[in-house]
gemmi code that builds the backbone of each chain (N, CA, C; Angstrom):
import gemmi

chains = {
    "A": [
        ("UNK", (176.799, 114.217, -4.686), (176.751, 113.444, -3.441), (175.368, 113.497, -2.837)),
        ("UNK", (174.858, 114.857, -2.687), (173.611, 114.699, -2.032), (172.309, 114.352, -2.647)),
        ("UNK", (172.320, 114.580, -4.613), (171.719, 113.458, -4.710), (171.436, 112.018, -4.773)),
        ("UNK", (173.026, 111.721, -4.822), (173.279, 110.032, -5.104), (172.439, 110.002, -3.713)),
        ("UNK", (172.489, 110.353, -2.451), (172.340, 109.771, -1.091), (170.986, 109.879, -1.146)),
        ("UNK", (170.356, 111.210, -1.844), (168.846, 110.918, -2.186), (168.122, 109.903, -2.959)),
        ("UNK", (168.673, 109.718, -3.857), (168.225, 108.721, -4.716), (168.013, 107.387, -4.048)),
        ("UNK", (168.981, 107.093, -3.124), (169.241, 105.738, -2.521), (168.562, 105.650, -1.370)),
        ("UNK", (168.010, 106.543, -0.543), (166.687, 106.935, 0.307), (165.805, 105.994, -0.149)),
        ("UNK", (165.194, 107.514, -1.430), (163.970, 106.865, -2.117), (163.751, 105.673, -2.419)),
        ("UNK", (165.088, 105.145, -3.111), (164.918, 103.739, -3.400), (164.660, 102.519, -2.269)),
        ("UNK", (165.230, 103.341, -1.632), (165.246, 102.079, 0.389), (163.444, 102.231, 0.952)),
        ("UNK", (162.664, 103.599, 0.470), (161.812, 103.675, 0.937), (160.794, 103.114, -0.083)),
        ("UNK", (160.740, 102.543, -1.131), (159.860, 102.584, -2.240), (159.982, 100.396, -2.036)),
        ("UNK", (161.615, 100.281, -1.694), (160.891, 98.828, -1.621), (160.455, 98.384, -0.306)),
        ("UNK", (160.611, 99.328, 1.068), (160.143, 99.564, 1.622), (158.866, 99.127, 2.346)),
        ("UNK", (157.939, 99.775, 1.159), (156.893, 100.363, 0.813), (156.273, 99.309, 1.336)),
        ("UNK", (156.151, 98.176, 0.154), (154.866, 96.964, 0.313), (154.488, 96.433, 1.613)),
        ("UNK", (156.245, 95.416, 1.657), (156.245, 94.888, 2.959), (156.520, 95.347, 4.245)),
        ("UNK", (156.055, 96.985, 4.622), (155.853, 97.393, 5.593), (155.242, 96.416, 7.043)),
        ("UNK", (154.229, 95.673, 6.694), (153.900, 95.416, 7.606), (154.343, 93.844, 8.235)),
        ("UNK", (155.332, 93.088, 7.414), (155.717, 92.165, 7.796), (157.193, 92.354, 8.393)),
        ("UNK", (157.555, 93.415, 8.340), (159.431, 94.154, 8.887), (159.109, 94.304, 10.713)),
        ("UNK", (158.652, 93.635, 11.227), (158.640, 94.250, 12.608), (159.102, 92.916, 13.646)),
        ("UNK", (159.779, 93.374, 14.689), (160.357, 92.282, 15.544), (159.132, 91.563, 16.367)),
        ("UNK", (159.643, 90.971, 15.830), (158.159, 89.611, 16.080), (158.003, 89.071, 17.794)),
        ("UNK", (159.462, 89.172, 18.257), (159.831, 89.002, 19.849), (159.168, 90.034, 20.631)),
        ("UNK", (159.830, 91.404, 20.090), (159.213, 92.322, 20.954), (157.826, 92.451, 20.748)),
        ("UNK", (157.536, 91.971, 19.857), (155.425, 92.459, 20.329), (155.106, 91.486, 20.373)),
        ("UNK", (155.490, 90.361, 20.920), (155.156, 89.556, 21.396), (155.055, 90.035, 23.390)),
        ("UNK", (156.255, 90.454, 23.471), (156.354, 90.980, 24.672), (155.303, 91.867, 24.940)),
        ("UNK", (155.550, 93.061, 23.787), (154.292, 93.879, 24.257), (152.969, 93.161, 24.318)),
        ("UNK", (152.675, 92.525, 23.835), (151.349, 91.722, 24.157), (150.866, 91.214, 25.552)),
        ("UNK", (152.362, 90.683, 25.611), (152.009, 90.185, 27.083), (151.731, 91.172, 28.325)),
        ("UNK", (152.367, 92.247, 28.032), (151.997, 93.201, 28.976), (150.476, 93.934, 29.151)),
        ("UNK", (150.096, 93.605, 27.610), (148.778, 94.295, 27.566), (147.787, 93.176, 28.332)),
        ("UNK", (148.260, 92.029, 28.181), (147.383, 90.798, 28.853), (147.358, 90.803, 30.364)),
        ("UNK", (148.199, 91.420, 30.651), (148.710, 90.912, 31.963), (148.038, 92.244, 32.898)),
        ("UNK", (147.983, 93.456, 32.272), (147.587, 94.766, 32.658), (146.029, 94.854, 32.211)),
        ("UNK", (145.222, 93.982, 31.513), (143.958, 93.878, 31.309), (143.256, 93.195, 32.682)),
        ("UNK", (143.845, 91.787, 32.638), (143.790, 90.841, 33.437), (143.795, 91.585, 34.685)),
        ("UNK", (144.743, 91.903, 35.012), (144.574, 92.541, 36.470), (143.859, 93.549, 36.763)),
        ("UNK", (144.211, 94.455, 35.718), (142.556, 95.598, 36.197), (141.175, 95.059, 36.218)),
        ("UNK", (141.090, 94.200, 35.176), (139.684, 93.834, 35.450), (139.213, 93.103, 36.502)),
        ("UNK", (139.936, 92.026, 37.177), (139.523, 91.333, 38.162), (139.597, 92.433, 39.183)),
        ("UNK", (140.477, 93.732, 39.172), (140.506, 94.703, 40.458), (139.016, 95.716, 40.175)),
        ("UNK", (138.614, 95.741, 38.585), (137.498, 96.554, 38.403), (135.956, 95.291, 38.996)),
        ("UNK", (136.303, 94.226, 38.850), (135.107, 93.484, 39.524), (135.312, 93.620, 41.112)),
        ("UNK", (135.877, 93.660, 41.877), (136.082, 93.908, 42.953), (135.393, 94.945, 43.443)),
        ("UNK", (136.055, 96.294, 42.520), (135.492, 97.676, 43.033), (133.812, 97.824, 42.312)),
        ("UNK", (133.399, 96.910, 41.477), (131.930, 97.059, 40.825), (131.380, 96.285, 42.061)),
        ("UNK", (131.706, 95.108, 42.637), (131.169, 94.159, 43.857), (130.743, 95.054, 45.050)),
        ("UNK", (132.014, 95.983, 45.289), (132.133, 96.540, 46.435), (130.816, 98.158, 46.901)),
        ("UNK", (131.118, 98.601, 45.280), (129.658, 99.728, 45.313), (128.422, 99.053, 44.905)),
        ("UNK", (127.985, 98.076, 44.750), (126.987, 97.174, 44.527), (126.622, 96.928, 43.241)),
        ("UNK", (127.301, 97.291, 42.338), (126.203, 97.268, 40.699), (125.849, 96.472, 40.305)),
        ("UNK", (124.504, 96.463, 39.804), (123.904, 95.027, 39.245), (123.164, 95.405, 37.680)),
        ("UNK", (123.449, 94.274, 36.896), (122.606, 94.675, 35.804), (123.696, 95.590, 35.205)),
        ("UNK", (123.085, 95.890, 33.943), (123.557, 96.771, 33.295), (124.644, 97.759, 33.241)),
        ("UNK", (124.515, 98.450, 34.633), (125.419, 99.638, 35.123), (126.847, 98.685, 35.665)),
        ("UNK", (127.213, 97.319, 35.639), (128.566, 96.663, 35.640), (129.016, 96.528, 34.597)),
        ("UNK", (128.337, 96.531, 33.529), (128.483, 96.328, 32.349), (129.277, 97.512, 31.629)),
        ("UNK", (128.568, 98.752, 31.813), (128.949, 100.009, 31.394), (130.037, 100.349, 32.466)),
        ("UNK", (130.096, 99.920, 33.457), (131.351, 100.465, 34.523), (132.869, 99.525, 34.023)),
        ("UNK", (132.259, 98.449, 33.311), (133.866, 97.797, 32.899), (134.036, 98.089, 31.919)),
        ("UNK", (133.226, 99.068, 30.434), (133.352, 99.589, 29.569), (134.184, 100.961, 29.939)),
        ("UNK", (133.774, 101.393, 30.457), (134.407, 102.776, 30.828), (135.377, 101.899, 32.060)),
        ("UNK", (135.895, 101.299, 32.457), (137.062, 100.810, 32.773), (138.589, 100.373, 31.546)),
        ("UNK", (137.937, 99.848, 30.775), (138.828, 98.879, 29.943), (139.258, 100.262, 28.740)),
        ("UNK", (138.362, 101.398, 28.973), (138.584, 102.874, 27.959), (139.754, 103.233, 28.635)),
        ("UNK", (139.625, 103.461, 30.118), (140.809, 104.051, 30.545), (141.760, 103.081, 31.019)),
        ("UNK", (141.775, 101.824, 30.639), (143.069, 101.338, 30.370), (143.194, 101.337, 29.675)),
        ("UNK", (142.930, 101.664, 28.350), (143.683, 101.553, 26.878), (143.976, 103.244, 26.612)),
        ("UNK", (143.620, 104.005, 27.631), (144.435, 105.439, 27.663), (145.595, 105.234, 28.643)),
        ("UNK", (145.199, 104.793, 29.502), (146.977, 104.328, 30.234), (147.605, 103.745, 29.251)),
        ("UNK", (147.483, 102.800, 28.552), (148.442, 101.707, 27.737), (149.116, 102.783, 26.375)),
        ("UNK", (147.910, 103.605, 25.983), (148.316, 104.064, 25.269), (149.623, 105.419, 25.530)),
        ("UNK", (149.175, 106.014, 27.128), (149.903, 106.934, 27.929), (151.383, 105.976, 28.082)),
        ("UNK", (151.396, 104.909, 28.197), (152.651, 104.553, 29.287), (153.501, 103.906, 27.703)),
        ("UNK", (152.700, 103.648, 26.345), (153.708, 103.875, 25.041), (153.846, 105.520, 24.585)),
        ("UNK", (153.493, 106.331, 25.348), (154.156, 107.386, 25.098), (153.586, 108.216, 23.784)),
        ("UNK", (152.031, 107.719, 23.673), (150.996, 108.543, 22.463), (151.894, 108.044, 21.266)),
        ("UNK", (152.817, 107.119, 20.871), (153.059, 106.887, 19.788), (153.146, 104.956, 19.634)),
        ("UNK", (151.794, 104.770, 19.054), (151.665, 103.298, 19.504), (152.261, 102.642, 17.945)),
        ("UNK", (152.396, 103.255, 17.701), (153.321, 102.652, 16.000), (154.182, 101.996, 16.023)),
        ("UNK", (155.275, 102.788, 16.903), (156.502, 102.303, 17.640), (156.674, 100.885, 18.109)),
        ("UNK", (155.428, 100.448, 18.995), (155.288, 99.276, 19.987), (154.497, 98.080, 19.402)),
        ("UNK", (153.028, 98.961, 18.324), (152.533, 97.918, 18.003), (151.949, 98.149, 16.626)),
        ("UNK", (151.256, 96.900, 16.347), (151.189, 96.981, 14.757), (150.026, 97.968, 13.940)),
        ("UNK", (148.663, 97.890, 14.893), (147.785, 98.050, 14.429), (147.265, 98.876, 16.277)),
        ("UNK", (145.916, 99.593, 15.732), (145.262, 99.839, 16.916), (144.354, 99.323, 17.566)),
        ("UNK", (144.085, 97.928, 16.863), (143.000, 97.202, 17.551), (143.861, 96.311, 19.170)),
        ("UNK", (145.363, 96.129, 18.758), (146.237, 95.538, 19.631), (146.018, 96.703, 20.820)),
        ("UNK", (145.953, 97.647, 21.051), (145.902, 98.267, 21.965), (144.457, 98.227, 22.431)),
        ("UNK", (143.109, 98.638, 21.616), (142.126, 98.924, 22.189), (141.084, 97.651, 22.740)),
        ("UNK", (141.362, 96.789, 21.873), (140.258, 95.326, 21.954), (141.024, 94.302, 22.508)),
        ("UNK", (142.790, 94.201, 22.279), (142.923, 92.740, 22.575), (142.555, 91.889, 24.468)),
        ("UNK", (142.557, 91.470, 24.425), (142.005, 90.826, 25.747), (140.910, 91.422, 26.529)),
        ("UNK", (139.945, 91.860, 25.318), (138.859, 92.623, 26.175), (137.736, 91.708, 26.775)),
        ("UNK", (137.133, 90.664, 25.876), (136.722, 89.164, 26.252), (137.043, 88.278, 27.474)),
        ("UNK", (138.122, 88.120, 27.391), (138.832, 87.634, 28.081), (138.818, 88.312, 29.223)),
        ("UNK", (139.254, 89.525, 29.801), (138.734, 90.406, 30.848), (137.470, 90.162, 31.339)),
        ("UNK", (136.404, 90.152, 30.135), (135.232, 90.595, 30.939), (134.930, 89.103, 31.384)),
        ("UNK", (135.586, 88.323, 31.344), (135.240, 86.539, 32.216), (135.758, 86.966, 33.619)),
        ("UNK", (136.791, 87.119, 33.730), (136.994, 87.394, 35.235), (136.422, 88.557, 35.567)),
        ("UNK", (136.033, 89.360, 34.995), (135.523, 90.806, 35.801), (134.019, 90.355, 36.332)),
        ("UNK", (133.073, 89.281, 35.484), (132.427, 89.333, 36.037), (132.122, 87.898, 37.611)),
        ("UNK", (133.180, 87.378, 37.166), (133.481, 86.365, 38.341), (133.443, 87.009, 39.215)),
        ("UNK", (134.799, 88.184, 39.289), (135.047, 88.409, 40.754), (133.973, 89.698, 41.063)),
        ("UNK", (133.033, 90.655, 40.417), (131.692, 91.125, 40.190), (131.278, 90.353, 41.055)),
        ("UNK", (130.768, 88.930, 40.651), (129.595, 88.498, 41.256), (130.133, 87.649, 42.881)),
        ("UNK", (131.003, 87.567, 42.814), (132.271, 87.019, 43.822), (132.109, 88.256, 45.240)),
        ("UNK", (132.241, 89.597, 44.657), (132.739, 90.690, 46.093), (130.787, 90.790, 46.040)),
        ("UNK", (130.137, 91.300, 45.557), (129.083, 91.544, 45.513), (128.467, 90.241, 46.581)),
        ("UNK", (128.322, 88.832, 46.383), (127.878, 88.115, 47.030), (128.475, 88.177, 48.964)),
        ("UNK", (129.885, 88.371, 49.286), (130.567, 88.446, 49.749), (129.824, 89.777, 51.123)),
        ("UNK", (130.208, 91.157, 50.032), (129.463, 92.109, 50.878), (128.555, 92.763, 51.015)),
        ("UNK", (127.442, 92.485, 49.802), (125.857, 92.790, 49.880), (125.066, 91.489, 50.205)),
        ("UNK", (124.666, 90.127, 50.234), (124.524, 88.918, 50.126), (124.220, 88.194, 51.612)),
        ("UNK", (125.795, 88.068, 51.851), (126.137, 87.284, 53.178), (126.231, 88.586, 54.433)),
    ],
    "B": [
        ("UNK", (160.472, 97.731, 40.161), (159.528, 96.385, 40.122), (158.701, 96.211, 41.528)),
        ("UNK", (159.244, 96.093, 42.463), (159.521, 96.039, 43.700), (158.192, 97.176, 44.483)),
        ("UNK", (158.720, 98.396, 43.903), (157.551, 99.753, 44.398), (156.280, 99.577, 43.613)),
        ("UNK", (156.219, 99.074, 42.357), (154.859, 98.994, 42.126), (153.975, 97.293, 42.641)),
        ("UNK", (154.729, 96.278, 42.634), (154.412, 95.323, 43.348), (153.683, 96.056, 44.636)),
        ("UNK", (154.664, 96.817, 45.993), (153.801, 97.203, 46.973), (152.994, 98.216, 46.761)),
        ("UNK", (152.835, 99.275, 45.905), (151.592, 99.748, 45.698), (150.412, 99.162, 45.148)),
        ("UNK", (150.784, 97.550, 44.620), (149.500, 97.339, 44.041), (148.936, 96.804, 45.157)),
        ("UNK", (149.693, 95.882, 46.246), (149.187, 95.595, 47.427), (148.451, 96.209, 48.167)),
        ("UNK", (148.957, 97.471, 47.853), (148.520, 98.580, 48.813), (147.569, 98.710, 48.592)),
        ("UNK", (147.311, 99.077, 47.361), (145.346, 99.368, 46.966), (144.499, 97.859, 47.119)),
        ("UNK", (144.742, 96.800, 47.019), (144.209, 95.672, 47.136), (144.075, 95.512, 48.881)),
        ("UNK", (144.919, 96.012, 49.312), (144.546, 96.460, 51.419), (143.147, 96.734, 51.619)),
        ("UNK", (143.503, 98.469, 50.373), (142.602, 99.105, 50.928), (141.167, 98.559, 50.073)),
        ("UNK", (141.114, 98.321, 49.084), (139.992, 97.562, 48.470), (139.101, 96.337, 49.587)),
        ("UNK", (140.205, 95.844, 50.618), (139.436, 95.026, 51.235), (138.868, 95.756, 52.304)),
        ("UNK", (139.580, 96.642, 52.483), (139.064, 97.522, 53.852), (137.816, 98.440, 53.525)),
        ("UNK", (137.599, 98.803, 52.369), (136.074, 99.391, 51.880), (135.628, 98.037, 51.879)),
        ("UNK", (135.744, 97.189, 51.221), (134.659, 96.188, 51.441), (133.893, 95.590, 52.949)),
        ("UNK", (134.971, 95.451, 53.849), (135.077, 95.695, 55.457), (133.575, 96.746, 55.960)),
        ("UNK", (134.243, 98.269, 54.936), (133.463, 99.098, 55.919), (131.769, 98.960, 55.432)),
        ("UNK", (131.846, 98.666, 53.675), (130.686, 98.338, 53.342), (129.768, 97.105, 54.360)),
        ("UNK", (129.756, 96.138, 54.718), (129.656, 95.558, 55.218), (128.853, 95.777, 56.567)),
        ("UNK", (130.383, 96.698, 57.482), (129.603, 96.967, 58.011), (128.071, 98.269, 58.245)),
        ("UNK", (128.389, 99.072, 57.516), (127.376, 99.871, 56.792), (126.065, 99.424, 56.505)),
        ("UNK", (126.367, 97.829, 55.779), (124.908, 97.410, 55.925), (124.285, 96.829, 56.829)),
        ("UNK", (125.443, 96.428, 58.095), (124.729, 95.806, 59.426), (124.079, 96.987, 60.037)),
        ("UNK", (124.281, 98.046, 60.215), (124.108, 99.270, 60.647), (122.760, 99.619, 60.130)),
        ("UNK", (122.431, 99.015, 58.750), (121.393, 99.861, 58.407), (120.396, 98.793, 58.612)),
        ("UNK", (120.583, 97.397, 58.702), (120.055, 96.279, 59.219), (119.293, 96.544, 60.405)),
        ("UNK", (119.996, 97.504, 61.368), (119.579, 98.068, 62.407), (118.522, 98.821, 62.645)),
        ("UNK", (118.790, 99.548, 62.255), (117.892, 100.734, 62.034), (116.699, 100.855, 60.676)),
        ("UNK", (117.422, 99.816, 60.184), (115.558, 99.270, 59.041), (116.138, 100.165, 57.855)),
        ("UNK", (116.671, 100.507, 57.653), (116.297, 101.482, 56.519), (117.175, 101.036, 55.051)),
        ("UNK", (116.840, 100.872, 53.507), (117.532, 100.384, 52.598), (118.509, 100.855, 51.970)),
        ("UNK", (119.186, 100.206, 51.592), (120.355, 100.680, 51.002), (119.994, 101.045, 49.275)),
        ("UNK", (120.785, 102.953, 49.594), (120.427, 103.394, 48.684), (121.517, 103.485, 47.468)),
        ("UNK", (123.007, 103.760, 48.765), (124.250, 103.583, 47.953), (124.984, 103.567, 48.504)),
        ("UNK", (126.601, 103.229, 48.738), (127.699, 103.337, 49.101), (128.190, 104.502, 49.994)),
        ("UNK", (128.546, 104.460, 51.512), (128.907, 105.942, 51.955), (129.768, 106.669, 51.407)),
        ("UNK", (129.844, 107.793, 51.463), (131.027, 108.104, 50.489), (132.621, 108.116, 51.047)),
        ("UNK", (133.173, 107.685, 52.173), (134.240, 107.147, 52.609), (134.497, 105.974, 51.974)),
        ("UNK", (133.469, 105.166, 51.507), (133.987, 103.816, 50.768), (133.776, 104.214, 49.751)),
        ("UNK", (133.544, 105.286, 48.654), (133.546, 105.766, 47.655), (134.903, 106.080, 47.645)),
        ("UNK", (135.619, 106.832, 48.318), (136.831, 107.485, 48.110), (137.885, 106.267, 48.658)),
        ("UNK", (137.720, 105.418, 49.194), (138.453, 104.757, 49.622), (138.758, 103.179, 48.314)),
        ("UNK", (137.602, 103.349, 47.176), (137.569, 102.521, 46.688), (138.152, 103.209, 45.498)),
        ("UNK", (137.995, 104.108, 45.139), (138.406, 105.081, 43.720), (139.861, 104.976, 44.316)),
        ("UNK", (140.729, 105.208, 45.787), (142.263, 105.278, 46.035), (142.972, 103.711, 45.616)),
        ("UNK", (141.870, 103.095, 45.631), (142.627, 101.625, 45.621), (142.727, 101.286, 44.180)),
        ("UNK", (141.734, 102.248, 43.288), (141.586, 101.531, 42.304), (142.572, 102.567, 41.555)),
        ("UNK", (142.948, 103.597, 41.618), (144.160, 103.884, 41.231), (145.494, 103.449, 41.136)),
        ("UNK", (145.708, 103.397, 42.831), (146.664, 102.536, 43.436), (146.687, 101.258, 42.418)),
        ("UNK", (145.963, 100.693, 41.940), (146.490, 99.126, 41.442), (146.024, 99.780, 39.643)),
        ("UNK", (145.308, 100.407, 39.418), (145.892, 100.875, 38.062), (147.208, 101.522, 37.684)),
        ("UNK", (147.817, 102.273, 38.570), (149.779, 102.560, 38.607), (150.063, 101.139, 38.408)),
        ("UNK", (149.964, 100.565, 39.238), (150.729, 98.980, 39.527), (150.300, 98.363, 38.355)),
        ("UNK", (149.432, 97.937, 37.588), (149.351, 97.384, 36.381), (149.396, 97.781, 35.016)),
        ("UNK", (149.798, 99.052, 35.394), (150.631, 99.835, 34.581), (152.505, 99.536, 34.253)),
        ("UNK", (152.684, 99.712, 35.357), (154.444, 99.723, 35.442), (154.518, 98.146, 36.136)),
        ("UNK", (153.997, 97.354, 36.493), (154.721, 96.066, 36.568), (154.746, 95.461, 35.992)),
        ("UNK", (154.281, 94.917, 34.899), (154.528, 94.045, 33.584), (155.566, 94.624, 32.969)),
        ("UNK", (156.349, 95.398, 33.118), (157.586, 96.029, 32.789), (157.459, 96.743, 31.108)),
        ("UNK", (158.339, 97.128, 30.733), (158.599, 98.413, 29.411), (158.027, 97.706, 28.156)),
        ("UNK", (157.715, 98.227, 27.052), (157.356, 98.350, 26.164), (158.455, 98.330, 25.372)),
        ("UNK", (158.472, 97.703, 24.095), (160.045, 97.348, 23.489), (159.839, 98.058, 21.631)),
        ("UNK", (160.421, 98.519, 21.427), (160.021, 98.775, 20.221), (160.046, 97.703, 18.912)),
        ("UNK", (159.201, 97.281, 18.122), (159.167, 97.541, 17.315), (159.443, 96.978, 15.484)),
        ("UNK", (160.237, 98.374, 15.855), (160.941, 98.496, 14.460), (162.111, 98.253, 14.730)),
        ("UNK", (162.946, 96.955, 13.151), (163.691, 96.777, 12.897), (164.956, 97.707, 13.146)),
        ("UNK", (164.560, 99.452, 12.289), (165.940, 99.549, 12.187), (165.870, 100.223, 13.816)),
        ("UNK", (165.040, 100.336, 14.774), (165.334, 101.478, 16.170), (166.604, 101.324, 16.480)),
        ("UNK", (166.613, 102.626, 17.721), (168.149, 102.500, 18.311), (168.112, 101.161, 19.009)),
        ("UNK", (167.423, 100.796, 19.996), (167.317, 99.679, 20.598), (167.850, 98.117, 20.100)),
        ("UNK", (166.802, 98.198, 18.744), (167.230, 96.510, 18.121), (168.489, 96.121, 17.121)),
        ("UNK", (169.440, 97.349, 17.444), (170.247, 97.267, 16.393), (171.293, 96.347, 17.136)),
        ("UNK", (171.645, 96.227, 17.882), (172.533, 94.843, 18.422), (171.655, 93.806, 18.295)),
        ("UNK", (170.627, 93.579, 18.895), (170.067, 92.538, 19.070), (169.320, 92.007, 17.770)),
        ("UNK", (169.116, 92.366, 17.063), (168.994, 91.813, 15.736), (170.168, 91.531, 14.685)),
        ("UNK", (171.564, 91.937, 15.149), (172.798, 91.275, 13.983), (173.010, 89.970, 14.210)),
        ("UNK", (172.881, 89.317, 15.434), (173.111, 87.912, 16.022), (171.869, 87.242, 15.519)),
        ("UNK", (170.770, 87.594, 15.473), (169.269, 86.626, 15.393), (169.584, 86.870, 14.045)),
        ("UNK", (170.417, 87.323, 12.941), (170.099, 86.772, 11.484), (171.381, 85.995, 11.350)),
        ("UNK", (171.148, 84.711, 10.757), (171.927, 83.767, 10.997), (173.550, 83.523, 9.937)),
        ("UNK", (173.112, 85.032, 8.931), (174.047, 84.938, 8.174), (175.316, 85.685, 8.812)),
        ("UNK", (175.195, 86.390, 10.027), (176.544, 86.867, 10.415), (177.498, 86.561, 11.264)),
        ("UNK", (176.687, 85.232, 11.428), (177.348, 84.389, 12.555), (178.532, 83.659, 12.106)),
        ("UNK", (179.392, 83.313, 12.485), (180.989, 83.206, 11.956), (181.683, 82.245, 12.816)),
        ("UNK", (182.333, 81.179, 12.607), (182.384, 79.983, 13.128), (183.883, 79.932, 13.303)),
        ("UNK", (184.546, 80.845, 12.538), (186.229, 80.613, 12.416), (186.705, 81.327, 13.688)),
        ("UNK", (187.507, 81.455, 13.871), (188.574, 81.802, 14.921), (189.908, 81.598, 14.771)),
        ("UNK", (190.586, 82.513, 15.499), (192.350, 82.803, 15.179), (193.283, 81.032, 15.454)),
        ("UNK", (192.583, 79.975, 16.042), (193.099, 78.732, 16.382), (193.528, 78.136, 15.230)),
        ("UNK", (191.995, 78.155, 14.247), (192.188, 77.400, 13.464), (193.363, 77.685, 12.153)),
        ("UNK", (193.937, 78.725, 12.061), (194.836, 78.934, 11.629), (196.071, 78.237, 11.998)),
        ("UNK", (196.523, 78.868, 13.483), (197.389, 78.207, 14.353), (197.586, 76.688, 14.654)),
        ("UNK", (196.438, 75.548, 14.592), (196.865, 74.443, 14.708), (197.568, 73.835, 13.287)),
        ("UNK", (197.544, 74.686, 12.534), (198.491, 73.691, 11.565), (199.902, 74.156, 11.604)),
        ("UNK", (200.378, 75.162, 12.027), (201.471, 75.711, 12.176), (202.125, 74.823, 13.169)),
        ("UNK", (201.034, 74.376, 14.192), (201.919, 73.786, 15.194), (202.140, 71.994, 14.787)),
        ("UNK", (201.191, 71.869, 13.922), (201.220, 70.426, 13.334), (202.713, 70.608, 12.980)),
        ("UNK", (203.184, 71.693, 12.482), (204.355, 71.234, 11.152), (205.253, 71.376, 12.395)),
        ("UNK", (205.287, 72.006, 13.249), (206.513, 72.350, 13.871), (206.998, 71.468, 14.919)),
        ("UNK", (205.924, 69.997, 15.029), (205.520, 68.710, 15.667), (206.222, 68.178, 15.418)),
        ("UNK", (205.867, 68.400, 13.997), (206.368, 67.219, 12.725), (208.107, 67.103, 12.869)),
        ("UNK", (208.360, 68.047, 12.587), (210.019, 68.480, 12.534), (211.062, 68.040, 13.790)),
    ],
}
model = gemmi.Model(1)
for chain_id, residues in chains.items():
    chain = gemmi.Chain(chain_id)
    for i, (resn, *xyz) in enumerate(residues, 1):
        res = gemmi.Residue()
        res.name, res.seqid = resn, gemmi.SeqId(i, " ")
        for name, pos in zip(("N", "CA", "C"), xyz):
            atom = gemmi.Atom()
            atom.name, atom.element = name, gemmi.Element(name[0])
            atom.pos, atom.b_iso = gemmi.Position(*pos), 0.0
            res.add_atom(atom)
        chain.add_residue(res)
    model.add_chain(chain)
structure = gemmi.Structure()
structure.add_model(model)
structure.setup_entities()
């Protein structure tokens, strides 16, 4: 018995094997995606705000939404619970996706609070 | 949903209210001539609370994280219906209307 049940493991895990990476619910990380979009999006337009508000110009906004968008992808990675396998496919989905995209509004609303309360 | 919605508000308050005090900080120094070297540090701390405050909130309001994998505890209902082979069209009627055909008939 307990090898038949072994045997039939191995065998479940060996065809398994290949198409590992096409077996995953296509709905739910879709979902998760959206959350990562939606939690980029908003920090960053809140990290241009707070870069506007201490004045940074040049360079040092640049490096302040770098070391912003780090520690949201340690929250993202904190709030899947250090096991991002589970949620998503690869680790670039957690660390890069909508990082582009962020930095358009970060530096809008950057140059937006900055004009606002150093400027006027 | 609801509690992190108003905490994100909350830090977006206070985000405007450092910007407020910045502001006035630089009329102040407008005053008195002298340049701005950096941020007081009340709008330092007041801007690091907000920016927490709405990092919680864009954390937990886009709601949970779903797993995954096929076989989890989670997707095991919800994936027997989305494969289309277990879906089953018969029902106890269709038996029954011919019984009642014959007993029409008679």
């Amino acid at each position: 018995m307990a090898v038949h049940s072994d045997s039939a493991s191995s065998g479940k895990k060996s065809s398994n094997g290949p198409n590992e990476l096409l077996t995953f619910n296509a709905e739910n990380m879709q979902n998760n995606m959206k959350i990562i979009y939606y939690s980029r999006t908003f920090l960053s337009i809140i990290g241009g705000v707070v870069a506007g508000i201490l004045g940074f110009t040049g360079l040092k906004g640049f490096v302040f939404y770098l070391l912003l968008m780090g520690l949201t992808s340690l929250g993202l990675v904190a709030k899947a619970g250090f096991s991002t396998h589970t949620y998503f496919d690869s680790w670039n989905r957690v660390l890069l996706d909508g990082f582009l995209g962020g930095l358009m509004s970060f530096v809008l609303f950057w140059t937006f609070a900055y004009d606002i309360v150093h400027i006027f | 949903m609801g509690l992190g919605f108003l905490v994100g508000f909350l830090g977006f308050l206070i985000l405007i209210h450092a910007a407020y005090s910045t502001i006035q900080y630089r009329g102040l120094l407008k005053i008195t001539e002298e340049e701005f070297s950096g941020p007081p540090l009340n709008v330092v701390i007041e801007v690091t609370l907000g920016l927490v405050l709405c990092m919680w909130a864009a954390l937990t309001v886009p709601g949970k994280f779903l797993s995954i994998h096929p076989d989890s505890e989670e997707n095991r209902i919800v994936s027997l219906p989305a494969n289309l082979d277990f879906m089953i069209f018969n029902h106890r009627y269709k038996v029954f209307s011919v019984e009642l055909d014959v007993k029409l008939k008679h």
